[in-house]
N, C-alpha and C positions, 0 to 999 in steps of 0.2 A: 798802902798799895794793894788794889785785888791781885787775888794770887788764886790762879785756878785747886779742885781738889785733887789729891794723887792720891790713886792705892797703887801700891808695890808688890813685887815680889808674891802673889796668891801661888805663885808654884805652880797651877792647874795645869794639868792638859788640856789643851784644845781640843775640838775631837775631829779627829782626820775622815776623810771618804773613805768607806768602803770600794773594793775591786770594782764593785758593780755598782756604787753608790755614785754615780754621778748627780750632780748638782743639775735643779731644774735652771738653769740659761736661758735666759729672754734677751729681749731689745739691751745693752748696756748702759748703765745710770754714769761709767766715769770710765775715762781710760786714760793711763799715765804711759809713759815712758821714764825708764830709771836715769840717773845722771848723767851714763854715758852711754844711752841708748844702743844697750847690750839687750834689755828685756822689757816690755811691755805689763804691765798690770792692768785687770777690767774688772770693778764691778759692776754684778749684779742683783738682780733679784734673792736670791740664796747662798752669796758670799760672792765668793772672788776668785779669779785665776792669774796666774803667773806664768809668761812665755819667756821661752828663748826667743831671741831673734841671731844666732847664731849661723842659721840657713835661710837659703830665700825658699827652699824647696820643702821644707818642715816647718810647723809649729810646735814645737816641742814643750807643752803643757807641763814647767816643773816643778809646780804646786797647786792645788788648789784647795783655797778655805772654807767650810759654813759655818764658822764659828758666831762668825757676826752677819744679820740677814739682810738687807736692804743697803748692799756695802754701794754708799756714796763717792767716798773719797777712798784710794787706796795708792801708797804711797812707799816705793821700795830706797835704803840707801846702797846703791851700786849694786853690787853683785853678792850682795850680802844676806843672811835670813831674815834681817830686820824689817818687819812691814808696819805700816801706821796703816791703821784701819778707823771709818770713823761710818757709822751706819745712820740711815734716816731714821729709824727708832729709837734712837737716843742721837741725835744730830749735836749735841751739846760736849759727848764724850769721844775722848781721841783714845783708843785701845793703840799699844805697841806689842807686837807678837815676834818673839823668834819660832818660826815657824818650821825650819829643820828639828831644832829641841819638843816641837810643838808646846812651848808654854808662853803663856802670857808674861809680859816685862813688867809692864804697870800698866796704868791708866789714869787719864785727866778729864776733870769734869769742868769745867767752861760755864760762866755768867749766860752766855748765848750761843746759837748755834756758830757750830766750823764749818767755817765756807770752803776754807782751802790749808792745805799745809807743806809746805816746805821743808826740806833736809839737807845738810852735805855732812861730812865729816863731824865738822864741830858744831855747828850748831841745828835745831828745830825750831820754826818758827809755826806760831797756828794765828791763824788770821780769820775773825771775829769781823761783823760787820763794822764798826766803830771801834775795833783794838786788836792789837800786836801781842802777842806772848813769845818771848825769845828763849828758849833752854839749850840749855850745857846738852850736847847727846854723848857727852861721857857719862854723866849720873842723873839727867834729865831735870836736873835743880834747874827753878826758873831764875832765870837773869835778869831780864826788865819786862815790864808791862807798856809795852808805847799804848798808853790812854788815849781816848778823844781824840782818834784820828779821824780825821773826815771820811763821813759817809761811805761806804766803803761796802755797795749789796752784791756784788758781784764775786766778792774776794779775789779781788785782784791783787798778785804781788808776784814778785820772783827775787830767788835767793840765787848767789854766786854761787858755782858747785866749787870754785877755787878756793882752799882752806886758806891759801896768803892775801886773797882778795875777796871777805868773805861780807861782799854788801847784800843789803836788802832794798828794795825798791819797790816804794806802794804811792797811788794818788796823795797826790800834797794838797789836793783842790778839792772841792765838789763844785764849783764853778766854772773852773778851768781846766785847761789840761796841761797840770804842774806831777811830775814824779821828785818824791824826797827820797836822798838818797843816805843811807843810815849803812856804819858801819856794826855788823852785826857780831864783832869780836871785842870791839872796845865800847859798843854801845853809846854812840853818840850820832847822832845827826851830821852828814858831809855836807849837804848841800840838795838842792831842790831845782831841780830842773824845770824850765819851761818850756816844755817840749812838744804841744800843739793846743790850737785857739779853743777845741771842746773837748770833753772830758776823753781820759786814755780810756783806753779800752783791750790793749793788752803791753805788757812788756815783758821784755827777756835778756838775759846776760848771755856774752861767751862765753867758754868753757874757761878762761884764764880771768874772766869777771873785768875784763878791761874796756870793754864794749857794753852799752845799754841798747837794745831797740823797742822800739815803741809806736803805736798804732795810735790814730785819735774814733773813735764810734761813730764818726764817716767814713774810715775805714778805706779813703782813697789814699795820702798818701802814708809812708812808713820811714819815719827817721833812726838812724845810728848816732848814740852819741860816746863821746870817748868817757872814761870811769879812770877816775874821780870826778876831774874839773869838771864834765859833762857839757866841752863843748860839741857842736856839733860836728860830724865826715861827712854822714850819707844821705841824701833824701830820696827816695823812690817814690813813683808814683806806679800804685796798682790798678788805678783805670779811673775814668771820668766817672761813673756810678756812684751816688750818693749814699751814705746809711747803710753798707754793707759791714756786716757783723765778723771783724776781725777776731775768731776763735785761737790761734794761737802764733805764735812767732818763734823760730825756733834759728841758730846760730848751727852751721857746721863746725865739729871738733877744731878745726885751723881757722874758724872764725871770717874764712874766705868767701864762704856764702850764707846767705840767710833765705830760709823760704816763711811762706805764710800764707796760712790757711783761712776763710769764711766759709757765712751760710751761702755760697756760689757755688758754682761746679768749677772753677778754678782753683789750682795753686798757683803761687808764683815762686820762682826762685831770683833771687837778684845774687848777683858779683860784686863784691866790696871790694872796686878798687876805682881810682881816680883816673878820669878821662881828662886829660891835658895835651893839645896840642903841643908836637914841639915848636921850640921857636926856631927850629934849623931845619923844618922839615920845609920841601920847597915845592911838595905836591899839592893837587889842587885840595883835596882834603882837608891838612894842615890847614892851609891859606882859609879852606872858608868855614874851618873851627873856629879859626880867629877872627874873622867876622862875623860870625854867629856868637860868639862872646861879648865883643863890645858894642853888637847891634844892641843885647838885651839889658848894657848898663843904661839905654837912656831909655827904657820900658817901664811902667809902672812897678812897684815891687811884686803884685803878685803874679804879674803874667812873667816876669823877670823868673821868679822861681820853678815856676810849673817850666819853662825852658833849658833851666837844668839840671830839673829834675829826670834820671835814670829809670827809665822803664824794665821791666822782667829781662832776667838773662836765659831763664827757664822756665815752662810751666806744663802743667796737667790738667788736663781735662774730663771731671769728675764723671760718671754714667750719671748722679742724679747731686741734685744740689736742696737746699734747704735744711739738712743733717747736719747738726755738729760735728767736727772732727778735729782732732789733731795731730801734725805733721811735724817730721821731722829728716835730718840728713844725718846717714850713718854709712860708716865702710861695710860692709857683708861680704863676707867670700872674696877679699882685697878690690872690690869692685863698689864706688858709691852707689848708692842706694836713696830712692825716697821715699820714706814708708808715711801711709796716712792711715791711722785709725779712727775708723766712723763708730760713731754712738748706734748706728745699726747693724752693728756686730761683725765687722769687715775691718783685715787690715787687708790693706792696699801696695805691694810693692813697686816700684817704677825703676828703671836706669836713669842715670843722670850723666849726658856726658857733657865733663870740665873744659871739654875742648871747644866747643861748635855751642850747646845749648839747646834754645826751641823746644819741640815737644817731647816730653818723657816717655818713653814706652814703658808699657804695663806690664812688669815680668810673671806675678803671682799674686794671687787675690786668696786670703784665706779669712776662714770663716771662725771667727773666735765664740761661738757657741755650739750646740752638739744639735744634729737635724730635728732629732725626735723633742727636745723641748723649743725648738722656732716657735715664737707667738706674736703676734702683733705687740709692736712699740705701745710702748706705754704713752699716755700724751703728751706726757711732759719731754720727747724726745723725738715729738712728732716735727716737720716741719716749724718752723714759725713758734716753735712751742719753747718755753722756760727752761735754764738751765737748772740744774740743782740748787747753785746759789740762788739764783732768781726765785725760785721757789719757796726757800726756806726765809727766806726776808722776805716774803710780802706776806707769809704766815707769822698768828702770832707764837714769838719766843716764846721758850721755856720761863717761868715765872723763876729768878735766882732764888727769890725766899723760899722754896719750896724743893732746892736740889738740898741733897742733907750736907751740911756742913756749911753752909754760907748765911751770914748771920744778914738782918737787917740793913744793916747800915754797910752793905757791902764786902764788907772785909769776910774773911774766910776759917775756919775752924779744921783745921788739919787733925785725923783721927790718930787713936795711940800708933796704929799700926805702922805707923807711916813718917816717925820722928827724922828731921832733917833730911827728908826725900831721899832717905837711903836706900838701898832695895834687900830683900832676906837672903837673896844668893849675894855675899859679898864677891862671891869669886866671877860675878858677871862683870865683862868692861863692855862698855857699847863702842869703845874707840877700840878695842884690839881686833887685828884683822883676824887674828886665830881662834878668836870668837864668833865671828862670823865670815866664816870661810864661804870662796864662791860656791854655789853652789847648781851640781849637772844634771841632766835627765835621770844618769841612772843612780842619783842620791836619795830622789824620793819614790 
């Protein structure tokens, strides 16, 4: 089995900003949302920042790093110091930092570059263009290697944030648009969905992991399916447009609505619940639900479908479209909320009302880098332009024979330091909450 390299326990400090040291802030290379979209992570060009989203009126900046320079992926669990960081200058290496402590946890070095990485409680996964690495994030031992999974340049997956429903879900296909769904506690394969005719192009779990939804890279319509069995609920359709670049999909806390975001100047939010006529209802509505019903069983199957399929319950409409972004639904100040953060350096706030729908008003727009380093977007975040994963797979990989400790024949060579992925601070747990306590503005 490959097994990526670790080093533990270096103890180092990090080195934090100075008062006046702000970080030079450009166009952003990545931006996360934490698991229960309490706080936003961005990097960029010379590390990373860490927001509250606690107010719609503040961004409350509660960290920020230059530990690591050209921060790619950056990746927080909950409301915790813990951050996975993994930079385009070593795109191969996933760094873990508790960041209040300021010292580094360990570090893993990877056959190929990391596309993408996932976390919740118990486990971490890091997702390789063709492989799966699954670890304990109590002692970050790796658990299984899913090999030769298919094709996979985009790093697409999504992990459960539920610790009792703790699936993972990645393309099952490069042909098709098939999601395999793998239980990432017991480590075995559930089942494999076939979930649209071309390749996915994103999927995401509720917050209790009982729910999948998933996009196909024509990006019209968006199905829900239920977890496990993965049959299907929900189908939406987000517009006749073809080839539109579904960047993300995201579930509300109570799993009542889902929005999602592309390269368009729309979002859409849709309502997960079931339109059934009564059968005692004796309005004319009723009545010609019900014939709108079984007009469409003698229709062909697919104008049949597109008939029941549910169009937007909500939506937003972007100032400028062709930016990547990603969106999400959170409560803020007991009032929903739909925040969009753009890879050009903007979160976006909106109201969302549960009652009526229609368009979202735009509460607050904040600017998640500092005015004096604004610089033109980099290309890769231009319009029409590559994501980071797209980027880093149509470049060539890192040569493995030539990272230290991975032999020829792929197997791995683990240094003294580093016996049975233990770490030097015994007294670190990555699962106690006392260890990584939340953490507030006025902590750093």
């Amino acid at each position: 089995m490959i097994e990526p390299i670790a080093e533990f326990g270096t103890g180092e400090k990090i080195r934090r900003l100075g008062s006046d040291g702000s970080p030079d802030l450009q166009r952003l290379s990545c931006a996360s949302f934490n698991q229960d979209t309490t706080s936003l992570a961005v990097g960029c060009k010379n590390g990373y920042r860490l927001f509250s989203l606690s107010s719609v009126d503040r961004m409350d900046c509660i960290h920020q790093g230059e530990e690591s320079p050209d921060v790619c992926v950056a990746e927080r669990l909950f409301s915790s110091s813990l951050m996975v960081i993994v930079s385009k200058s070593t795109p191969y290496r996933m760094n873990i930092y508790h960041f209040k402590k300021g010292t580094e946890i360990c570090n893993y070095s990877y056959s190929s570059n990391i596309l993408a990485v996932k976390l919740n409680r118990q486990r971490l996964v890091v997702c390789l263009e063709e492989a799966l690495y699954i670890h304990n994030i109590k002692d970050m031992k790796l658990l299984k290697s899913v090999l030769n999974t298919p094709p996979n340049p985009k790093g697409l997956c999504a992990l459960s944030v539920n610790h009792s429903n703790s699936y993972l879900a990645y393309p099952g296909s490069f042909t098709a648009g098939e999601i395999t769904l793998y239980d990432a506690v017991n480590l075995k394969e559930v089942t494999v969905i076939s979930a649209h005719a071309s390749h996915v192009a994103a999927v995401s779990f509720s917050a209790s992991g009982t729910r999948l939804a998933s996009a196909s890279e024509k990006g019209t319509v968006i199905r829900v399916f239920s977890i496990p069995d993965g049959d299907k609920l929900f189908e939406f359709r987000r517009g006749m447009k073809r080839y539109v670049s579904i960047s993300s999909l995201s579930f509300s806390a109570d799993a009542q609505f889902l929005c999602a975001s592309s390269n368009t100047e729309t979002v859409h939010i849709f309502r997960l619940e079931h339109h059934s006529p009564s059968a005692d209802s004796p309005s004319w509505s009723g009545y010609m639900g019900k014939m709108f019903s079984a007009a469409s069983s003698f229709l062909p199957s697919q104008v049949s479908d597109i008939m029941h399929q549910d169009r937007a319950f909500a939506s937003v409409h972007l100032s400028a479209a062709g930016m990547k972004n990603i969106s999400a639904l959170s409560m803020i100040q007991k009032v929903p909320r739909l925040l969009v953060a753009s890879l050009d350096g903007h979160l976006y706030i909106y109201n969302l009302d549960l009652q009526e729908g229609g368009d979202c008003r735009l509460v607050k727009k904040h600017r998640l880098y500092e005015s004096a380093d604004e610089t033109p977007a980099a290309p890769e975040l231009e319009a029409g332009g590559l994501s980071y994963a797209e980027t880093v797979s149509t470049n060539t990989n890192q040569d493995s024979s030539s990272l230290t400790g991975y032999s020829e024949d792929g197997g791995v060579k683990r240094g003294e330091l580093i016996p049975d992925h233990e770490f030097a601070d015994e007294s670190l747990r990555l699962d106690d909450e006392q260890e990584f306590p939340p953490v507030s503005f006025q902590d750093t």
